[in-house]
GUDREN-851402 format. One record per residue (C-alpha): residue number from 1; residue in three letters; x, y, z. Coordinates in pm, 1 decimal, decimal comma. Example, Ala and Ser with C-alpha at 12.3 -4.5 7.8 and 13.67 -1.06 7.14 Angstrom:
  nr rest     east    north       up
   1  ALA   1230,0   -450,0    780,0
   2  SER   1367,0   -106,0    714,0
//
This chain:
  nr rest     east    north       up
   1  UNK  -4197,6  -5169,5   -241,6
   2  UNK  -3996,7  -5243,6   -499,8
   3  UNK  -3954,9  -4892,8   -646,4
   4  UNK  -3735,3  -4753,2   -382,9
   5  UNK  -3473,4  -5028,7   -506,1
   6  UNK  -3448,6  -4904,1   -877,8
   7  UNK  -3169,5  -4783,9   -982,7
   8  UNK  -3212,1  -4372,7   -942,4
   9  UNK  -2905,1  -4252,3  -1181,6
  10  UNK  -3039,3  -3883,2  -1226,7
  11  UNK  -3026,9  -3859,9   -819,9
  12  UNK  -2672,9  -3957,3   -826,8
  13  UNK  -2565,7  -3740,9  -1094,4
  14  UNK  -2744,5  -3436,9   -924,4
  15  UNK  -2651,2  -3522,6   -569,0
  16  UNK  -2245,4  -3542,9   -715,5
  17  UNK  -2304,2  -3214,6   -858,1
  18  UNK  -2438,1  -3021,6   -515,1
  19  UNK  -2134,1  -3209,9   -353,5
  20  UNK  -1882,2  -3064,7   -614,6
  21  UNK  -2044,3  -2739,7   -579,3
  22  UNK  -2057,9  -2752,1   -185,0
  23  UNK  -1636,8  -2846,7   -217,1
  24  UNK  -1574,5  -2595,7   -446,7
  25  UNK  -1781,3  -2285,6   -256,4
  26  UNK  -1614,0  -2379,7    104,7
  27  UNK  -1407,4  -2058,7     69,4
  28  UNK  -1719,8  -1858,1    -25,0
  29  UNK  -1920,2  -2028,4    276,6
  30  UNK  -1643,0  -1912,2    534,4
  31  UNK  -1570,4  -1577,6    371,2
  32  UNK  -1947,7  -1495,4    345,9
  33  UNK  -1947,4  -1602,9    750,3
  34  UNK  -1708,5  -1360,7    848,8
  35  UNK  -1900,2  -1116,4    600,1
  36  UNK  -2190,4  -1137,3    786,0
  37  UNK  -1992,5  -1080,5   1124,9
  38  UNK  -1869,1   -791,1   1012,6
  39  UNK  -2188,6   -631,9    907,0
  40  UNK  -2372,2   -715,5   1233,1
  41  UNK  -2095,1   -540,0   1427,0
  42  UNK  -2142,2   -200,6   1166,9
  43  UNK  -2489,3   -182,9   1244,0
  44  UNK  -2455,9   -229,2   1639,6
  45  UNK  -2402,2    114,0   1825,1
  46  UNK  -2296,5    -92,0   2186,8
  47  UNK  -1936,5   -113,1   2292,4
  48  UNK  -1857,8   -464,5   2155,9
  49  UNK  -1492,5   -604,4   2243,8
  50  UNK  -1306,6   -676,1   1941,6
  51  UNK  -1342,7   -984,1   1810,1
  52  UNK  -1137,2  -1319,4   1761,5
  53  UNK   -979,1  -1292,4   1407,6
  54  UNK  -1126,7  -1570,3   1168,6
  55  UNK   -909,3  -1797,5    928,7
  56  UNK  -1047,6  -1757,9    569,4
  57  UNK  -1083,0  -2130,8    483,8
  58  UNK   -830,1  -2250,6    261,1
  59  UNK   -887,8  -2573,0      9,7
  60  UNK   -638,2  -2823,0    125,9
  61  UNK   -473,6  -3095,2    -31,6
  62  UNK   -688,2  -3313,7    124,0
  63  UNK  -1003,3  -3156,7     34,8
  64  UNK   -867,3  -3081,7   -345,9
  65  UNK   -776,2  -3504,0   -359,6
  66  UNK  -1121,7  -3564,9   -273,4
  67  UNK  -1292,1  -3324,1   -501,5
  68  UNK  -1116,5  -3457,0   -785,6
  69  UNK  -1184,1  -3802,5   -719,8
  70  UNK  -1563,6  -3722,0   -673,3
  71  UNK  -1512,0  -3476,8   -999,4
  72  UNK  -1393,6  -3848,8  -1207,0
  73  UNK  -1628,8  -4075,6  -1006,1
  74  UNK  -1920,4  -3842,0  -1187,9
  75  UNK  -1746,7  -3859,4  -1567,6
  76  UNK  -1675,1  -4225,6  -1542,7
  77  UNK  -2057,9  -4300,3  -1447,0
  78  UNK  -2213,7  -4051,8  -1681,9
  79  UNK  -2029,3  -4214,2  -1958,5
  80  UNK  -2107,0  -4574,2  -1792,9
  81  UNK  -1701,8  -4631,9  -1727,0
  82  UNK  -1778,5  -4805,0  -1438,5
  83  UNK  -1459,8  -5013,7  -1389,8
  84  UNK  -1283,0  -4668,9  -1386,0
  85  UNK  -1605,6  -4539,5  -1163,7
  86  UNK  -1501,7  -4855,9   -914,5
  87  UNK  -1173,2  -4830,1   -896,9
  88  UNK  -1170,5  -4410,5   -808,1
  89  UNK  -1475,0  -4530,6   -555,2
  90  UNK  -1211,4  -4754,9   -330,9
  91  UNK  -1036,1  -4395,4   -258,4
  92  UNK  -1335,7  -4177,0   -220,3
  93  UNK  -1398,8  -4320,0    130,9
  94  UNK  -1095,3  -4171,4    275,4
  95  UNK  -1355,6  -3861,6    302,6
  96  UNK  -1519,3  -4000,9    607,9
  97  UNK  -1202,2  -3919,6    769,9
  98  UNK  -1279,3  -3507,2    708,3
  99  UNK  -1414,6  -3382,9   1055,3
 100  UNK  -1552,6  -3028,1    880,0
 101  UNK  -1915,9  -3013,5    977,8
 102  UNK  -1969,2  -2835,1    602,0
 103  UNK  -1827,4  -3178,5    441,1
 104  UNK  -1927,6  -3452,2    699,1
 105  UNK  -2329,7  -3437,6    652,9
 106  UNK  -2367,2  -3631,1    356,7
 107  UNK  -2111,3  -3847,1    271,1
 108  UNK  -2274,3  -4177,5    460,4
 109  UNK  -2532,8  -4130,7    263,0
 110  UNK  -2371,0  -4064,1    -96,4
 111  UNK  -2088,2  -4313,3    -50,9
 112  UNK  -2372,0  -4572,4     10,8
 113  UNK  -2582,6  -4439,4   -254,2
 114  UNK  -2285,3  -4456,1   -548,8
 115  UNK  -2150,1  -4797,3   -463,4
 116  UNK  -2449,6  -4941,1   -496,1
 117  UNK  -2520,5  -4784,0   -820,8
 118  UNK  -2204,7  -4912,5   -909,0
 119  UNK  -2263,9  -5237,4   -852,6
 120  UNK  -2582,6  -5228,5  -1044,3
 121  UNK  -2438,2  -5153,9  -1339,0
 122  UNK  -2095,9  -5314,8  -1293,2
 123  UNK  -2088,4  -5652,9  -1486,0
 124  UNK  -1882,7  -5827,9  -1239,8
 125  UNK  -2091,8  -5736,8   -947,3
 126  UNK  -2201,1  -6026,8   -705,1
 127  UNK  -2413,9  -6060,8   -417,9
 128  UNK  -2128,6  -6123,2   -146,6
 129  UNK  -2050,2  -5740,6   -297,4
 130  UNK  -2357,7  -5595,2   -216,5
 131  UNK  -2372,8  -5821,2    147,6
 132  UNK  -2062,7  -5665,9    248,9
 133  UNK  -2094,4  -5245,2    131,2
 134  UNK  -2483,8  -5314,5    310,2
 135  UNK  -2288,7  -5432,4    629,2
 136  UNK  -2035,2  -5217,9    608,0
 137  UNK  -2251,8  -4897,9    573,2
 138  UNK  -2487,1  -5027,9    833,0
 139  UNK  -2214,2  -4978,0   1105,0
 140  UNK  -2074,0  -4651,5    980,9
 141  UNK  -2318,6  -4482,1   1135,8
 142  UNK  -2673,7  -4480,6   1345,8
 143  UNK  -2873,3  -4225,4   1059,7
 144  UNK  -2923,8  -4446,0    780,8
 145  UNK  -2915,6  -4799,9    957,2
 146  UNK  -3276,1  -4885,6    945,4
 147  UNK  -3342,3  -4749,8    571,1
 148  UNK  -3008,5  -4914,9    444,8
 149  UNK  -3170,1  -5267,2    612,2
 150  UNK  -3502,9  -5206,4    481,4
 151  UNK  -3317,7  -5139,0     89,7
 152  UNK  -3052,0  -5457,9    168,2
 153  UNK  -3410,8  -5648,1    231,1
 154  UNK  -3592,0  -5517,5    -29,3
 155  UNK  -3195,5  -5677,6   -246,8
 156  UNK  -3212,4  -5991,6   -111,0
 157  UNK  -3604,8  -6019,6   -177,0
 158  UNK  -3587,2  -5950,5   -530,9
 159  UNK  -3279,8  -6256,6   -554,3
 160  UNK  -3535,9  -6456,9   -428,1
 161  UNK  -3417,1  -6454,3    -46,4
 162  UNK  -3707,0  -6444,4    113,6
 163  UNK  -3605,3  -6578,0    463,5
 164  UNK  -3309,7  -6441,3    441,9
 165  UNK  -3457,5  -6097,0    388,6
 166  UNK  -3690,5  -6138,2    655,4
 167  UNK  -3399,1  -6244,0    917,8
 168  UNK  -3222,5  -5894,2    819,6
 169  UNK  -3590,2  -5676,1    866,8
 170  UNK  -3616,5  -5869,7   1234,9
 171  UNK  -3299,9  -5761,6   1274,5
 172  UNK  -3347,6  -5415,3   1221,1
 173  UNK  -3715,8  -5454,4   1367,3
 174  UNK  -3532,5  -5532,5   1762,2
 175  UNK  -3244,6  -5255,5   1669,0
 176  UNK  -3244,9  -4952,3   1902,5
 177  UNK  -3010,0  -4667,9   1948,4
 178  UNK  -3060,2  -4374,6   2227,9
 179  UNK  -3388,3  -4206,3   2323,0
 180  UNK  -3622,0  -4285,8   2024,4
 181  UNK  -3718,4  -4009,6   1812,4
 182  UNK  -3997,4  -3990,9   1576,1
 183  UNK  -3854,7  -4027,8   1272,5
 184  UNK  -3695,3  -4317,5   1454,0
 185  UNK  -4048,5  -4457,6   1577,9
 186  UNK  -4170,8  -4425,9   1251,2
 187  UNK  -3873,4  -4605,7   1027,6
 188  UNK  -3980,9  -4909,7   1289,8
 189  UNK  -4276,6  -4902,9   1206,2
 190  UNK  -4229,8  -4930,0    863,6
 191  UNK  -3991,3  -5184,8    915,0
 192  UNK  -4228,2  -5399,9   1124,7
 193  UNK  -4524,4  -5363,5    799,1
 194  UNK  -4226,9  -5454,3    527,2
 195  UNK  -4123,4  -5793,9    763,1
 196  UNK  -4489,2  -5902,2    788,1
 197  UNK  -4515,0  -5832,3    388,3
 198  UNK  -4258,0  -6089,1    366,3
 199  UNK  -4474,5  -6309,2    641,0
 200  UNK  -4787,0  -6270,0    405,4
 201  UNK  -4506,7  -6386,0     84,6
 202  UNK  -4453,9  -6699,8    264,3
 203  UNK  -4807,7  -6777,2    404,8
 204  UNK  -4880,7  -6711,1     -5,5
 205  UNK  -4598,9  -6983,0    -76,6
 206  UNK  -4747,3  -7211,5    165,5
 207  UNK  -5124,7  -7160,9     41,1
 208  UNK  -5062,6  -7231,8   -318,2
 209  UNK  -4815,6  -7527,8   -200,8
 210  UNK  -5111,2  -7711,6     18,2
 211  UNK  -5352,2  -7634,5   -263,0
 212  UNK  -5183,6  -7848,8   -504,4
 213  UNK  -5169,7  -8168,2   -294,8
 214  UNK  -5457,5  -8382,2   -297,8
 215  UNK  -5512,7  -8465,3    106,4
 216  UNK  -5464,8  -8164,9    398,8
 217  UNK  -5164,5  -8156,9    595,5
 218  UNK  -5201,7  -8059,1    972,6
 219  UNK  -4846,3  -7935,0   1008,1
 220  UNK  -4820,8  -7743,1    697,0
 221  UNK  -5172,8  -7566,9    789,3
 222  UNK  -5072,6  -7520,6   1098,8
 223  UNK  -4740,9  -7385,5    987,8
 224  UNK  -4927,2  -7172,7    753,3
 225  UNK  -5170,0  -7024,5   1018,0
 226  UNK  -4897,8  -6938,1   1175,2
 227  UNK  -4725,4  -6688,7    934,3
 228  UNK  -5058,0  -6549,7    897,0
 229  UNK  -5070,3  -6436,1   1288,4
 230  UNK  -4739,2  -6306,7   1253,4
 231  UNK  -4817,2  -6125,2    981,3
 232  UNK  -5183,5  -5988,0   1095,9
 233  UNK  -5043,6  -5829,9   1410,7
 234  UNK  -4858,2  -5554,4   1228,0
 235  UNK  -5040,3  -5533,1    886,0
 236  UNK  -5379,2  -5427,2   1144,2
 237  UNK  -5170,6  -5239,6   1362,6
 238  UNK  -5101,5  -5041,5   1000,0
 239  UNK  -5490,5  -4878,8   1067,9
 240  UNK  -5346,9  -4666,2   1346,9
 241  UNK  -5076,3  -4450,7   1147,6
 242  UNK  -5217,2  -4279,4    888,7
 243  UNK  -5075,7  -4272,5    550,9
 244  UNK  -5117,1  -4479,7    186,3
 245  UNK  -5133,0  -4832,2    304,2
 246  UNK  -5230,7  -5029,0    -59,0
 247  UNK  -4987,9  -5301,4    -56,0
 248  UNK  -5034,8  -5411,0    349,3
 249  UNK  -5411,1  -5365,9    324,9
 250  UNK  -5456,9  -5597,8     41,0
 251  UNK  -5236,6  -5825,1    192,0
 252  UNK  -5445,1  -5848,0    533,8
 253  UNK  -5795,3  -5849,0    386,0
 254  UNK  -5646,9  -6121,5    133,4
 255  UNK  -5573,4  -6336,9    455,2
 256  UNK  -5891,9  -6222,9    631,5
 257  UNK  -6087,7  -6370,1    357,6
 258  UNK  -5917,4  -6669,8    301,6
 259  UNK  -5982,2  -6794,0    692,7
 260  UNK  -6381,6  -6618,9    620,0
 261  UNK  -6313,8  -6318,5    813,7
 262  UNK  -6561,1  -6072,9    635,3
 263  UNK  -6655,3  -5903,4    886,5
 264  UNK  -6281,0  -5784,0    985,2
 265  UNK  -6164,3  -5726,4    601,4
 266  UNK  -6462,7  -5582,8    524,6
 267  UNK  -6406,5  -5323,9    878,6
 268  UNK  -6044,9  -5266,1    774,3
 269  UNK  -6138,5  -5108,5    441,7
 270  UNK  -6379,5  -4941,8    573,0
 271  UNK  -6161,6  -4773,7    813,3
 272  UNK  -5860,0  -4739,6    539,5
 273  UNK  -6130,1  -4582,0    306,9
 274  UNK  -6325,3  -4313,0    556,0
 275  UNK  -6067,6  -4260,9    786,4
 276  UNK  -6113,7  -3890,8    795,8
 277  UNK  -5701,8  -3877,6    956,6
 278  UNK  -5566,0  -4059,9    656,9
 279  UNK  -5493,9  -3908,6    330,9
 280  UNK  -5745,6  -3918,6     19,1
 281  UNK  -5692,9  -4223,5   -190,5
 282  UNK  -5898,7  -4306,2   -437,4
 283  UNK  -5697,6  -4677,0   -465,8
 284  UNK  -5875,2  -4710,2    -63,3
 285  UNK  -6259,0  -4642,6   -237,0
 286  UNK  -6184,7  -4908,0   -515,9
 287  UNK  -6085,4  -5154,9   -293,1
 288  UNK  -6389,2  -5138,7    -69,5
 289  UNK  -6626,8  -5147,0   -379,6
 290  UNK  -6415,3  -5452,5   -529,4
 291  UNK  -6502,5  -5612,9   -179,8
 292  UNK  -6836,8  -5543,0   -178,1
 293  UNK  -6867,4  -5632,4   -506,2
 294  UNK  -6765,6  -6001,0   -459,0
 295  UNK  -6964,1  -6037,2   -137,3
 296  UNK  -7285,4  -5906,9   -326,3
 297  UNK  -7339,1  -5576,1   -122,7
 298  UNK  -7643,8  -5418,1   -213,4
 299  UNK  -7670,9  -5188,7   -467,7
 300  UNK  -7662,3  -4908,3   -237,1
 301  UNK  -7389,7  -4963,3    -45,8
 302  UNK  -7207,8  -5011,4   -377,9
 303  UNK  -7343,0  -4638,3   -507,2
 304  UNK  -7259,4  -4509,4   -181,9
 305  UNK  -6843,4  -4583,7   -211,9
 306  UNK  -6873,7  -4504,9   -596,0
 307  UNK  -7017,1  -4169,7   -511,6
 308  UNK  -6703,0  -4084,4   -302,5
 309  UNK  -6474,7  -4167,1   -607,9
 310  UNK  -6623,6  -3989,0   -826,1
 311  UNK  -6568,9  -3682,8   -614,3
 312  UNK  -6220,0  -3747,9   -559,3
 313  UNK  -6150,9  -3915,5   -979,0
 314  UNK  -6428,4  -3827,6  -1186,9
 315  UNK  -6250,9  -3960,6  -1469,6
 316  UNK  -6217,8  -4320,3  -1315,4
 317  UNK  -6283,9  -4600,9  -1508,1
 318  UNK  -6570,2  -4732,0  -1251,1
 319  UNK  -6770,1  -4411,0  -1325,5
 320  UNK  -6921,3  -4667,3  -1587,5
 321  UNK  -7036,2  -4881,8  -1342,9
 322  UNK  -7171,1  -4553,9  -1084,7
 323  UNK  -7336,6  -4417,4  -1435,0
 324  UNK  -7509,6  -4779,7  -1542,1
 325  UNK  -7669,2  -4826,6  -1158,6
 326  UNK  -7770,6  -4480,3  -1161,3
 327  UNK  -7927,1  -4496,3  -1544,0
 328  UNK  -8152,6  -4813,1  -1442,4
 329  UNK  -8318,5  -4608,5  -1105,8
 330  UNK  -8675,9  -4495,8  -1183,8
 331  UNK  -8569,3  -4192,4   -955,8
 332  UNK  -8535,5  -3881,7  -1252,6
 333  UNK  -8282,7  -3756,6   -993,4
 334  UNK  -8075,8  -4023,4   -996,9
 335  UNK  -8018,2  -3978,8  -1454,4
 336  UNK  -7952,4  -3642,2  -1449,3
 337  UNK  -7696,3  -3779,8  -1163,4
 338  UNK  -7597,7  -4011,3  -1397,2
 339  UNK  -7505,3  -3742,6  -1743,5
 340  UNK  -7315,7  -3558,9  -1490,5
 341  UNK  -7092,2  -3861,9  -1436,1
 342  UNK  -7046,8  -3930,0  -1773,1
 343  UNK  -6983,1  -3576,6  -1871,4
 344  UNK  -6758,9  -3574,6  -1645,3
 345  UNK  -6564,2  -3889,3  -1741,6
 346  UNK  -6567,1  -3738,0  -2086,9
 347  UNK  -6425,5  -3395,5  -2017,6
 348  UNK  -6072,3  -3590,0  -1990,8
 349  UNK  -5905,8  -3676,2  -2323,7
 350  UNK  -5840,9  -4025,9  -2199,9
 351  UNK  -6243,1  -4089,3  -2246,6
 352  UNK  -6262,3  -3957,7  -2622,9
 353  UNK  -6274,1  -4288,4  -2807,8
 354  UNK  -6460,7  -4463,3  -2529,9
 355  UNK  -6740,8  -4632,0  -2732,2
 356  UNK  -6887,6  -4731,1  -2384,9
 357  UNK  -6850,4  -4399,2  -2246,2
 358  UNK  -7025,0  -4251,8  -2527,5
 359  UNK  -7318,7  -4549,9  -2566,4
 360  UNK  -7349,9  -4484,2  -2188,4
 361  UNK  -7400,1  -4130,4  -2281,1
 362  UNK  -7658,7  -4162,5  -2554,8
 363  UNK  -7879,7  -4427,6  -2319,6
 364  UNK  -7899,7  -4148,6  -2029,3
 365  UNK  -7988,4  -3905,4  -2254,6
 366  UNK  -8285,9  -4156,5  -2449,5
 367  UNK  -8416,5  -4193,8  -2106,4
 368  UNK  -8395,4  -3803,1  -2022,6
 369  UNK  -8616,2  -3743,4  -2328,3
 370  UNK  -8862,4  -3931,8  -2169,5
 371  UNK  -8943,2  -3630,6  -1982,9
 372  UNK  -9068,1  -3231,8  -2078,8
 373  UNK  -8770,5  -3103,6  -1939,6
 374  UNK  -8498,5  -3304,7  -2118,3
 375  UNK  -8348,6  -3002,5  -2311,7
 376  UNK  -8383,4  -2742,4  -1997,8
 377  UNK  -8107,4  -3050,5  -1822,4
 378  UNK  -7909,6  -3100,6  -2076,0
 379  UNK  -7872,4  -2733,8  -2095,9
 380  UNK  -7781,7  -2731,0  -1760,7
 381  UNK  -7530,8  -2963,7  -1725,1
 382  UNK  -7378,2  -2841,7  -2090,9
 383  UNK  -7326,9  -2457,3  -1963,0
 384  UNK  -7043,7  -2463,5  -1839,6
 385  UNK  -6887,5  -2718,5  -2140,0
 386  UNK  -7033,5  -2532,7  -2441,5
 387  UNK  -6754,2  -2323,0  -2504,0
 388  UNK  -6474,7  -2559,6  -2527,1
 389  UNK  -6622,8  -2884,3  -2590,8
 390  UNK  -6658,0  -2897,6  -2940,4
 391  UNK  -6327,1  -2862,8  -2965,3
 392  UNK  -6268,9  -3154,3  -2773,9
 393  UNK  -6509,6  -3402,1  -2922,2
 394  UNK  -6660,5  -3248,7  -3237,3
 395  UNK  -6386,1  -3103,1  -3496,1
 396  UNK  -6364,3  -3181,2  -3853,3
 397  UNK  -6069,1  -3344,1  -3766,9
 398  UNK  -6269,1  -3576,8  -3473,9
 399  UNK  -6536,4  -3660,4  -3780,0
 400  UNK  -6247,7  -3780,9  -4034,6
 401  UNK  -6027,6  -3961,6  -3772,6
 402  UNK  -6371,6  -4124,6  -3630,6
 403  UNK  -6503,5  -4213,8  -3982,0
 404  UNK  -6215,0  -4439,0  -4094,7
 405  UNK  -6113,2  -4570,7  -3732,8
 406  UNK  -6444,3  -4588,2  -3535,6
 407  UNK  -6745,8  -4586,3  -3749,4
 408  UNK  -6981,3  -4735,0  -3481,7
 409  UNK  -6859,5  -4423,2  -3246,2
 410  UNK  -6923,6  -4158,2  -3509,1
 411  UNK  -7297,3  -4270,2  -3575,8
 412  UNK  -7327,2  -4248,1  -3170,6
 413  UNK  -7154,9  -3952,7  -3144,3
 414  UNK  -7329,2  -3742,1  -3459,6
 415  UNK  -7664,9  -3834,7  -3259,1
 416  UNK  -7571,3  -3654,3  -2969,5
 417  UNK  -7364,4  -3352,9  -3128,3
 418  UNK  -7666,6  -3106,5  -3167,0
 419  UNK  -7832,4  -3195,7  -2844,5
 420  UNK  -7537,7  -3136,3  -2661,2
 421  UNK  -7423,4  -2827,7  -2827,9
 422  UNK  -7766,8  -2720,0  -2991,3
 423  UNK  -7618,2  -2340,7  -3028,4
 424  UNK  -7338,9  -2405,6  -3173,2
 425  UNK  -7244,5  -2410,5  -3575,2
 426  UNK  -7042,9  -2764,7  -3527,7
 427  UNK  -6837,9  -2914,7  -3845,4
 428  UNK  -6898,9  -3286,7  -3662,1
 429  UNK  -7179,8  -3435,4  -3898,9
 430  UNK  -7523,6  -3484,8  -3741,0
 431  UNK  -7704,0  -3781,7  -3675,7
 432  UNK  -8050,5  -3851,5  -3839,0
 433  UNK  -8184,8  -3937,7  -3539,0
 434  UNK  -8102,5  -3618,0  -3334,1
 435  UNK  -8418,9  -3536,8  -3152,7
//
């Protein structure tokens, strides 16, 4: 939520530069026009009548005022002048008044977007400032007015103006403006889940307030209840649209479980997590098994969800906890299962050093040997790593680094090296207790 409100200096800078270019290649743009005219009339072979004669577009003083102001807006801010930035800022506006579709797309937007930069970084900056640019760019124009209240909200939230950013998001939420569009339908929306975020803020407020007083208040429960329907309406209407939902969805089920509604959270991430419409997010899969986890789901519910993350981030960190059900099963199915997981978790970089990865690692394959066809697995699941991973794991340089830094890792490491990579002439020094 709070991202979209950082300041974004890069997208200023580059968004200044396609304006300066757009200014400066108006002549080309209308030249290149009547270019085009010309050559569509060459190729035609029908009678055409002649045409209307068109003006080659001229850079006026206007235009040529307000490229150079935009020209030393863009110096002053990429040498952090920002008085000077400010004070060439109070003219640039004057380029609302150019009626040239070319010029008038984008200037809402980047005279919005550069003032409040400014003020970020300007030292006398106050909040009445950024109160009144919000306003005043909320009523230049229908485009931006939603996404200008939703980043004014997402201002006044991080000064601590909770209410008062909720009062400006119910604004917004009741704002309409001819025949809906989409895009329209689905900035409300998003509107509607940021205002009952800010419900759920308050009910928080209110739930850590009650729990530090030592006898129950009806009117502050009540009162508290009471932000949670407001906010519940919208955060399960969420389910319908699809899309990546973390922050609302925690938010509900948090609620849900606080009034002992297990059955509903435990439905909405469900839904969030296997919706087949929404988009594949691993974050959905680690919240149901979190869930489940502190409701004491069986074990196979809890393999089920971690067998769906794996396919979708074999590297993640719960692949411990997938590998470590799947090691203590008595089915032989479910270990060779189990040094595929880990294999995979240790085919990323991130997993090199893991000493639990790698223990992990050496219990699967202790219980492996327990069977005639240990080596024929191993093989199997090693084919398509032998080539390349011992140069990820088992280098002279891995042996010296793992020596001095990790000795306990190197002793679990050198017992593995020639059963994983039996073939192979490996400078990593083996274990005494390779099989």
């Amino acid at each position: 939520m709070i991202s979209s409100y950082k300041n974004n200096n890069r997208w200023i800078m580059d968004d200044l530069e396609n304006e300066l270019w757009s200014l400066v290649q108006f002549d080309e743009l209308n030249d290149s026009s009547e270019s085009n005219v010309t050559k569509k009339e060459e190729k035609s072979k029908l009678p055409l009548a002649d045409p209307f004669p068109l003006e080659t577009a001229k850079e006026t003083g206007f235009h040529r005022t307000t490229r150079l102001c935009l020209e030393r807006i863009r110096e002053a801010m990429l040498h952090h002048r920002w008085q000077e930035a400010a004070e060439y800022m109070a003219c640039y506006p004057q380029q609302l008044e150019d009626t040239t579709a070319v010029h008038a797309k984008h200037y809402k937007e980047m005279i919005w977007r550069i003032t409040i930069e400014l003020l970020h970084h300007h030292p006398n900056s106050k909040m009445d400032d950024y109160n009144i640019i919000y306003e005043r760019m909320k009523h230049s124009g229908v485009k931006h007015y939603l996404m200008i209240c939703l980043e004014h909200s997402f201002h006044l939230l991080l000064h601590g103006q909770i209410e008062n950013a909720k009062r400006h998001l119910s604004i917004a939420e009741s704002w309409r403006y001819g025949k809906e569009s989409a895009r329209h339908y689905q900035r409300t929306k998003l509107i509607q889940a940021y205002r009952s975020l800010l419900d759920y803020i308050i009910w928080c407020d209110k739930k850590n307030a009650s729990s530090e007083t030592s006898f129950a208040d009806p009117g502050s429960t009540q009162d508290m209840h009471s932000y949670f329907r407001q906010a519940s309406v919208n955060l399960k209407d969420i389910l319908k649209h699809p899309g990546v939902w973390d922050p609302f969805i925690l938010s509900y089920v948090e609620m849900l479980e606080y009034y002992d509604d297990q059955e509903e959270a435990k439905t909405v991430l469900e839904d969030y997590a296997y919706d087949s419409t929404f988009p594949a997010n691993p974050n959905a899969h680690v919240y149901l098994y979190r869930y489940l986890q502190r409701h004491n789901a069986s074990e196979w519910k809890l393999l089920k969800v971690l067998k769906v993350l794996h396919s979708l981030v074999p590297s993640h960190e719960l692949m411990l906890d997938y590998s470590s059900f799947l090691l203590f099963s008595e089915q032989t199915e479910d270990i060779k299962t189990a040094l595929g997981v880990v294999l995979d978790m240790l085919d990323f970089a991130c997993w090199r050093t893991s000493m639990d990865a790698w223990k992990c690692l050496k219990d699967i394959v202790d219980k492996l040997q327990l069977d005639d066809d240990w080596k024929e697995v191993v093989a199997e699941k090693m084919a398509a790593r032998k080539e390349w991973w011992p140069a990820l794991h088992f280098t002279r340089f891995h042996a010296s680094e793992d020596a001095v830094q990790r000795p306990q890792l190197m002793e679990v490491k050198a017992s593995l090296a020639k059963i994983l990579c039996p073939e192979m002439t490996l400078t990593y020094p083996a274990g005494s207790k390779t099989r």
